[in-house]
C-alpha positions in Angstrom: 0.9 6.4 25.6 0.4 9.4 22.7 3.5 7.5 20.8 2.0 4.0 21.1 -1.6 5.6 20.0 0.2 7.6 16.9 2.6 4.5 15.7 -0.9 2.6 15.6 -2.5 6.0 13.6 0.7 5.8 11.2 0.2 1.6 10.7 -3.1 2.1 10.1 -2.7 4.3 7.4 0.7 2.3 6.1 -2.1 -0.8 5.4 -4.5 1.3 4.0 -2.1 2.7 1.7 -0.9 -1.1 0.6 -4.7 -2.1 0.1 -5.4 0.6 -1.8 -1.7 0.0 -3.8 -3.4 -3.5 -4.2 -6.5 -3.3 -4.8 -7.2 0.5 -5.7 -7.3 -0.5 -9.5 -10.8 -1.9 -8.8 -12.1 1.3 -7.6 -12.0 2.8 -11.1 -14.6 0.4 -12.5 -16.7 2.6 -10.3 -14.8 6.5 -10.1 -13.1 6.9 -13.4 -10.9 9.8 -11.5 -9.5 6.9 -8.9 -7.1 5.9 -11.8 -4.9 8.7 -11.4 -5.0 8.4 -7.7 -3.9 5.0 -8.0 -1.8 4.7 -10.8 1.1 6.6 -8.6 0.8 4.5 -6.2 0.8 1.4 -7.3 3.8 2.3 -9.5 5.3 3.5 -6.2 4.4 0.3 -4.5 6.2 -1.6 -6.8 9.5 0.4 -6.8 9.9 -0.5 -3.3 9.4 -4.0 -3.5 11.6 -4.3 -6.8 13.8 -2.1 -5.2 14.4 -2.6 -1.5 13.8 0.8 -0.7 11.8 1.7 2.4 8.2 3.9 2.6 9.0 7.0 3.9 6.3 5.4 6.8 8.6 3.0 8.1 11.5 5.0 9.5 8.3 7.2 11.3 6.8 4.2 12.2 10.1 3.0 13.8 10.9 6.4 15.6 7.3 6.4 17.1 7.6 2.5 18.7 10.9 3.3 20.1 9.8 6.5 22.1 6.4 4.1 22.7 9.0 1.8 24.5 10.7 4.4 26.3 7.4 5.4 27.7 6.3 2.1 28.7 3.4 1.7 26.1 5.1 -0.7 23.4 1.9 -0.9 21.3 -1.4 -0.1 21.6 -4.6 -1.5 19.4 -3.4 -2.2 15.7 0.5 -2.5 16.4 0.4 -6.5 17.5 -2.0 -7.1 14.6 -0.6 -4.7 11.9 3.1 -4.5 12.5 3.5 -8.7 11.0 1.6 -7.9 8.3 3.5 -4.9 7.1 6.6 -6.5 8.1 6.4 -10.5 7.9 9.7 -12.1 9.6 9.7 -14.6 6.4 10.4 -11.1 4.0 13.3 -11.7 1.9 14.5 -10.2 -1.2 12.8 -12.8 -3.3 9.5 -12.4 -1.4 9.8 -8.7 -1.9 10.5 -8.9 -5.5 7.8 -11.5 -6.2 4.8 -9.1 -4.7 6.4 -6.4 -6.6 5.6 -8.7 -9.5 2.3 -10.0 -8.5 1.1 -6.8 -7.8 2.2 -5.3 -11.3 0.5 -8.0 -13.2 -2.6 -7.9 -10.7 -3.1 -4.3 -12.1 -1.8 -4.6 -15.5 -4.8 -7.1 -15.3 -7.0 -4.4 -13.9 -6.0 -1.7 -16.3 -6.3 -4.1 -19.1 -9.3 -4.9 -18.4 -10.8 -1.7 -17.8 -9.2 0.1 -21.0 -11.2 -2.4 -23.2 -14.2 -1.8 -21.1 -13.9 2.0 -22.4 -13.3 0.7 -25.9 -15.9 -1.4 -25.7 -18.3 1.3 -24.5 -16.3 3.6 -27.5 -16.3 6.4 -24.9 -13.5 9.6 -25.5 -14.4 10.6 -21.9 -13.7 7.6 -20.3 -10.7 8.5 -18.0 -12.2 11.9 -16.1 
């Protein structure tokens, strides 16, 4: 039961991590420090799409359901809901490649958006 209950922890925390890889840009319209919180991330988020590689998450997240299944508990709360989500059985390369790309130009977008925003407002300080 503890592995089913701490794969469903380690999901949870995989899908916040690929909102915030998402949609973190927009939390710098409101804390200017978010940026370089996000700006790692989303960068990292990208490189494994473009790239195929795996989040360090997965492998953890893997380990944990197998000794779930050994112990009888397959999944707990988030695991049925969460596990298609992160990993859609329609994810090809292509697919993979293509978020990669949609979510670079979603926060190119973002970024864009809010550098003029500081140039509008002519602000040095606009970034702590």
């Amino acid at each position: 039961m503890i592995y089913g209950i701490l794969r469903d922890l380690v999901l949870v925390v995989h899908g916040a991590f690929v909102l915030f890889v998402i949609f973190g840009g927009l939390l710098a319209f409101r804390w200017k420090k978010a940026l370089w919180w996000h700006l790692p991330a989303f960068i990292w988020g990208v490189l494994v799409e473009w790239t195929g590689w795996f989040c360090p998450l997965t492998p953890l997240e893997e380990w944990l359901g197998m000794k779930a299944l050994e112990a009888g508990s397959p999944g707990e709360l988030t695991t049925p809901f969460l596990l298609p989500v992160l990993y859609p059985s329609s994810l090809s390369r292509g697919v993979q490649v293509f978020l990669g790309t949609a979510v670079l130009f979603w926060n190119l977008l973002l970024y864009g958006l809010l550098f003029r925003r500081a140039k509008k407002a002519d602000s040095g300080d606009w970034y702590e």
